[in-house]
C-alpha positions in Angstrom: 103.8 64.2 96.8 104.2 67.8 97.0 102.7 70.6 94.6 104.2 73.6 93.4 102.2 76.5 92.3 103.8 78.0 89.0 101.2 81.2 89.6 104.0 81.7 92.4 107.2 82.3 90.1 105.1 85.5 88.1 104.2 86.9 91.8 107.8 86.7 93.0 108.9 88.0 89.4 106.1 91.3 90.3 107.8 91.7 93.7 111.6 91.6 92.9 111.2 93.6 89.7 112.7 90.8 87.6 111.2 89.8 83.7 111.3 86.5 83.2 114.7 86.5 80.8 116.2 87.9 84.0 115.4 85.0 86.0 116.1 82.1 83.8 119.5 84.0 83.3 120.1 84.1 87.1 118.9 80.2 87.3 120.9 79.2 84.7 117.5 77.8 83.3 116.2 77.6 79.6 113.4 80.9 79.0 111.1 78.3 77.2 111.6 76.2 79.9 110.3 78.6 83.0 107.5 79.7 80.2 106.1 75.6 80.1 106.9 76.0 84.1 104.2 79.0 83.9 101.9 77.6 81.6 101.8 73.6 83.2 103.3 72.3 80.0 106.4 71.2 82.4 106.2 69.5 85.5 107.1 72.3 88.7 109.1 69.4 90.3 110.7 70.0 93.5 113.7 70.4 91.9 113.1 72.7 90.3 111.4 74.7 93.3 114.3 74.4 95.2 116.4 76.2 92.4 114.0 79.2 91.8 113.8 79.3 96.3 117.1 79.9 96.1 118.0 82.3 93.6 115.1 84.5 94.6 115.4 84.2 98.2 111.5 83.5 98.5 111.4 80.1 100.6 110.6 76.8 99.2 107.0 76.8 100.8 106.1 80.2 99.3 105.9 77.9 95.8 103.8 75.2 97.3 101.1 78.2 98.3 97.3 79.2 96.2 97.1 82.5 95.1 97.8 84.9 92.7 98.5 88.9 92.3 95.5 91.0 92.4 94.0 92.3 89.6 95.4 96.3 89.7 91.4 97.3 89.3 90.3 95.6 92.2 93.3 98.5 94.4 93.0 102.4 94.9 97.3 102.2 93.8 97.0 105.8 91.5 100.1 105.1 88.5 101.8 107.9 88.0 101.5 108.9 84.4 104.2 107.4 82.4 104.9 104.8 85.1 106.3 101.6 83.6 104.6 97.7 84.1 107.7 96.5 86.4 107.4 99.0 88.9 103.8 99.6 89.0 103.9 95.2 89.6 106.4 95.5 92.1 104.3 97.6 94.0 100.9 95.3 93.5 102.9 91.7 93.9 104.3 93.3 97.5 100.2 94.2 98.3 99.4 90.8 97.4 102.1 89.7 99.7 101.4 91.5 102.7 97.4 90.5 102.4 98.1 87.1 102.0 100.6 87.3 105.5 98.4 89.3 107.2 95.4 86.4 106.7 97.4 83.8 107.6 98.7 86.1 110.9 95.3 86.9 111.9 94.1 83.1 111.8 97.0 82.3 114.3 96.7 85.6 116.5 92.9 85.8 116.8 91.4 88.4 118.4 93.9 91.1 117.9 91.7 93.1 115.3 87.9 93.9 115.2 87.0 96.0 112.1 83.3 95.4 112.3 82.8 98.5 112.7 83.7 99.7 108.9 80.6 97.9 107.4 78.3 99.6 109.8 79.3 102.6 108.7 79.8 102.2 104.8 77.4 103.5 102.4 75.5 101.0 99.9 74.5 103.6 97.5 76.2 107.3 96.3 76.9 109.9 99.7 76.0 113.4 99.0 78.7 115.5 100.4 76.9 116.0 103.5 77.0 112.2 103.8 81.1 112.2 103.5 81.0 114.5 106.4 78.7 112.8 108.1 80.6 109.3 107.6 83.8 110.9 109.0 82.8 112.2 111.8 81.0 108.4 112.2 84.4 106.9 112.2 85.4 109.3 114.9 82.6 107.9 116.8 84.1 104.8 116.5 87.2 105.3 117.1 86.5 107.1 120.8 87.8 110.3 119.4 86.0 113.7 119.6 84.7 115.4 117.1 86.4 118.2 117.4 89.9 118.8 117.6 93.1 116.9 115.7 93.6 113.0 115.5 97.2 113.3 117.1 98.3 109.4 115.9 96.4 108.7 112.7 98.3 105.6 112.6 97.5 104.6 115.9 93.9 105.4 115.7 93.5 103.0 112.2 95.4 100.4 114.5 92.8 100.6 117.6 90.3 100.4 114.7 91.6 96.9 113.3 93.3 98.2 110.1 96.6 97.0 109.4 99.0 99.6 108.2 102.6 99.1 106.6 105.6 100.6 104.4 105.8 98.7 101.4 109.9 98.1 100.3 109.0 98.8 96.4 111.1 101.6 95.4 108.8 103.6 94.1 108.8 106.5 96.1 107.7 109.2 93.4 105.1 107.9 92.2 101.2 109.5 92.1 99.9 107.4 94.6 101.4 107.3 97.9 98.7 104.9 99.3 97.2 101.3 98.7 94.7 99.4 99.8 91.9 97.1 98.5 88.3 98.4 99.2 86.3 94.9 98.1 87.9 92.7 100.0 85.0 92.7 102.9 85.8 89.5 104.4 89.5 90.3 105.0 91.5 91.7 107.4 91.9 96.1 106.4 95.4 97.0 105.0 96.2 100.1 104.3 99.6 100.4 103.1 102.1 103.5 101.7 105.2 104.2 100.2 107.1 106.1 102.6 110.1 107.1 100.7 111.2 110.8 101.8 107.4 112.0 102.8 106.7 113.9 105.4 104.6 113.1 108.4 101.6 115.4 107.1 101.4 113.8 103.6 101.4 110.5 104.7 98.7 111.3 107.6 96.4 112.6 104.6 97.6 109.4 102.6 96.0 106.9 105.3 93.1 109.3 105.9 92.6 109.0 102.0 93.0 105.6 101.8 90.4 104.9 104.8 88.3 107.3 102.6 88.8 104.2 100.5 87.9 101.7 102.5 84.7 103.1 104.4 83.2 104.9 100.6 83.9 101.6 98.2 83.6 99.0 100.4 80.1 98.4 99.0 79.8 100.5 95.8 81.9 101.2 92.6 81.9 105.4 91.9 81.4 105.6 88.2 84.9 107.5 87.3 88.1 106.8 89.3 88.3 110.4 89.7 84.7 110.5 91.5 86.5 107.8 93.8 89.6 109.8 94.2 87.5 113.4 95.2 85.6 111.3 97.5 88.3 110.0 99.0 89.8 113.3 99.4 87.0 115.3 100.6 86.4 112.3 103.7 90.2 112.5 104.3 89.6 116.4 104.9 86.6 115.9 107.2 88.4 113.5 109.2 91.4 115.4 109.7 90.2 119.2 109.9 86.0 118.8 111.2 83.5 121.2 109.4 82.8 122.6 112.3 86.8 123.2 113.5 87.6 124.8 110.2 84.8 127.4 110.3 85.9 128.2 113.9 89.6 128.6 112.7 89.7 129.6 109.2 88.8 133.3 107.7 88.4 134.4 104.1 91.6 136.6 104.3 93.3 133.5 106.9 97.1 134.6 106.0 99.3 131.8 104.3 101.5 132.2 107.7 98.3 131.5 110.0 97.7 128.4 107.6 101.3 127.3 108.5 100.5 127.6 112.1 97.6 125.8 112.0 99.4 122.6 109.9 101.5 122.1 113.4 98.4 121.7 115.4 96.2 119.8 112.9 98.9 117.7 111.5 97.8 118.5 108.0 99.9 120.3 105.2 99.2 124.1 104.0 98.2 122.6 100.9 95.5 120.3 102.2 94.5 122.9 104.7 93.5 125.3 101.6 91.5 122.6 99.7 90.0 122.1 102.8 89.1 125.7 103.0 87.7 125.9 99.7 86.2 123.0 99.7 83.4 124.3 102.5 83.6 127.1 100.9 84.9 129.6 103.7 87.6 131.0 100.8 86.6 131.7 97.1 88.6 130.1 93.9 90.5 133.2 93.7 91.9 133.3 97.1 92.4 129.7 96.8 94.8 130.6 93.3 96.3 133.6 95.7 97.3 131.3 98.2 98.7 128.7 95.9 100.7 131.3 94.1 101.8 132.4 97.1 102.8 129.0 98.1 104.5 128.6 94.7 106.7 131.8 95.2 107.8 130.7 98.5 109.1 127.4 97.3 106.0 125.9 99.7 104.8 123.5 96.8 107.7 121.2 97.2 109.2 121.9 100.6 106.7 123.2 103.2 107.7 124.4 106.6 106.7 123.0 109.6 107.7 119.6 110.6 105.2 117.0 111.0 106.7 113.9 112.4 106.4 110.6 111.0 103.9 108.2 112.4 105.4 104.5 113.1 102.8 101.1 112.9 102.9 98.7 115.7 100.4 96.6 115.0 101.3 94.3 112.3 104.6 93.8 114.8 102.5 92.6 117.6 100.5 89.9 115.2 104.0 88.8 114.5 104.9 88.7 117.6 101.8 86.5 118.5 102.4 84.3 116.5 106.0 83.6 116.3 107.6 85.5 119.1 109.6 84.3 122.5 108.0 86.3 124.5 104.9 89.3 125.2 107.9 91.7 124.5 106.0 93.3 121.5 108.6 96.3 121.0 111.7 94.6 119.3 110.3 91.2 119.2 112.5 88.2 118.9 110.7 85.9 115.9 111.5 82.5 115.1 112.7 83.5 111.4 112.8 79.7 110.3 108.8 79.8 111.6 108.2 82.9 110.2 109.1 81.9 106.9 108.2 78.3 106.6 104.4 79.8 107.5 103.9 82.9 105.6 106.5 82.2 102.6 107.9 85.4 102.5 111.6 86.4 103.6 112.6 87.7 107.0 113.7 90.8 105.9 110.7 91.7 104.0 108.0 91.0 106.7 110.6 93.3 109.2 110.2 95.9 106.1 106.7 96.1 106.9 107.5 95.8 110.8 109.7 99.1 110.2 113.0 96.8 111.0 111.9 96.3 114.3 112.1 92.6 114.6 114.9 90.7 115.6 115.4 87.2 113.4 115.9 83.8 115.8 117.4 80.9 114.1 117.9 78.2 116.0 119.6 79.2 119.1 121.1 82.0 117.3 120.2 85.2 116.7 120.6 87.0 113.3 
């Protein structure tokens, strides 16, 4: 006889931004009731299943799966202040979901990732700042790149390094945090995702640089103040992007705000990291760091900086899809079994192409949707 998981209906609840009134509405299904579903007090009989499968579009074998949402503490997602429970769980459940896909993808496409290299290289006690610098410039080591000069695909170079990387679908696209990723979870596969929304290509570059920051930092240790995480994470993100020893070749005390803008189209990074950079080695003073800002401020720079940076696009969550379920070794538009797909990972189509950046192409049947 087949099990259902009642954990399930609260995770698909988190994702689709529904309370529970809202889906007992839409299932024409007593509140009390789905609360004794939650709470084992009523059998979750197939029935049942089938009902809540349909009305939330979340296939049958999604409700017959272990698992949970993660605990919020145990991810870097920063709430914006203010930021109400449904949206802050939408953005949480969809984590949950794309960690528990991204497992069950790497068991059946083996030997597409090797992240090994991330424990080497994590500290086990509190980095000095030195350290931070020193652990960035590790990770270039790693990754083949130089040590001096830009990272011209940060995506691409997380990728070659075995770290997943996707746009969530949660609209939630002013939030704080632009980046998500869970830091303890040492015996799974790295995900870093983000909330692309409107960003441009140099904020989201320092998002996964942060995130990695992340990753590498708290893999193995708790800071004692999320804020000691968060300036961590920041000053590795820095050193990855713009080297010590690059920004005391290119950077001056009285470096002009235009100069800065030059440099963000050859770095990749934004004006605004670029100075924190700066003053973070200590190559400007806080008041030229306050010029500069004001500056900035009067220019309009704060919101809408010039020079475009372009987007970055993943590819490799695509290809472990397209290992697994795919037609073919055509891994730029695959063609997926979408009955396969979703029987296996319990998630819809349309969300897993979401974090494919809608480049997979749905096969049912004989048919293509």
């Amino acid at each position: 006889m087949t099990e259902f998981n009642p954990d399930r209906i609260s995770l698909a609840l988190s994702c689709l931004g529904w309370t529970q009134k809202e889906l007992a509405m839409r299932a024409e299904i007593a509140p009390a009731r789905i609360t004794n579903l939650k709470t084992g007090r009523h059998p979750f009989t197939e029935q049942i299943a089938e009902r809540i499968s349909f009305i939330t579009g979340f296939p049958i074998t999604f409700y017959m799966m272990s698992g949970e949402q993660f605990p919020v503490d145990q991810l870097t997602f920063r709430k914006q202040a203010g930021m109400r429970k449904i949206p802050l769980n939408q953005v949480v459940g969809e984590f949950t979901l794309l960690s528990e896909s991204v497992t069950t993808l790497a068991g059946m496409a083996s030997g597409i990732t090797d992240w090994n290299w991330i424990d080497m290289i994590s500290p086990r006690s509190t980095p000095r700042l030195t350290d931070v610098e020193r652990i960035a410039q590790d990770v270039r080591t790693c990754w083949n790149v130089s040590e001096h000069g830009p990272i011209r695909n940060m995506t691409r170079s997380l990728e070659r390094g075995g770290i997943i990387t996707a746009p969530l679908m949660a609209p939630v696209h002013d939030a704080k945090g632009d980046g998500i990723t869970r830091p303890g979870a040492t015996g799974a596969e790295p995900i870093i995702a983000y909330l692309p929304g409107e960003k441009t290509g140099d904020r989201l570059r320092f998002t996964l640089a942060h995130e990695l920051g992340h990753l590498i930092l708290h893999r193995h240790r708790i800071p004692t103040t999320r804020q000691l995480a968060e300036q961590e994470a920041n000053i590795f993100a820095g050193a990855l992007l713009f080297p010590r020893e690059d920004a005391l070749a290119s950077i001056r005390p009285d470096t002009t705000l235009d100069e800065y803008a030059y440099m963000k189209g050859g770095w990749g990074i934004s004006i605004a990291a670029l100075i924190m950079r700066s003053a973070n080695l200590g190559i400007i003073s806080a008041e030229r760091k306050r010029s500069l800002n004001i500056q900035r401020s009067n220019r309009g720079w704060r919101i809408h900086e010039p020079v475009h940076v372009p987007v970055e696009q993943p590819i490799l969550l695509k290809q472990m899809v397209a290992a697994a379920f795919g037609d073919s070794t055509d891994y730029t538009h695959p063609v997926v079994g979408k009955e396969s797909l979703e029987g296996f990972l319990g998630i819809p189509f349309e969300m897993m192409n979401s974090w494919c950046v809608n480049t997979l192409t749905a096969k049912a049947g004989n048919d293509l949707v």
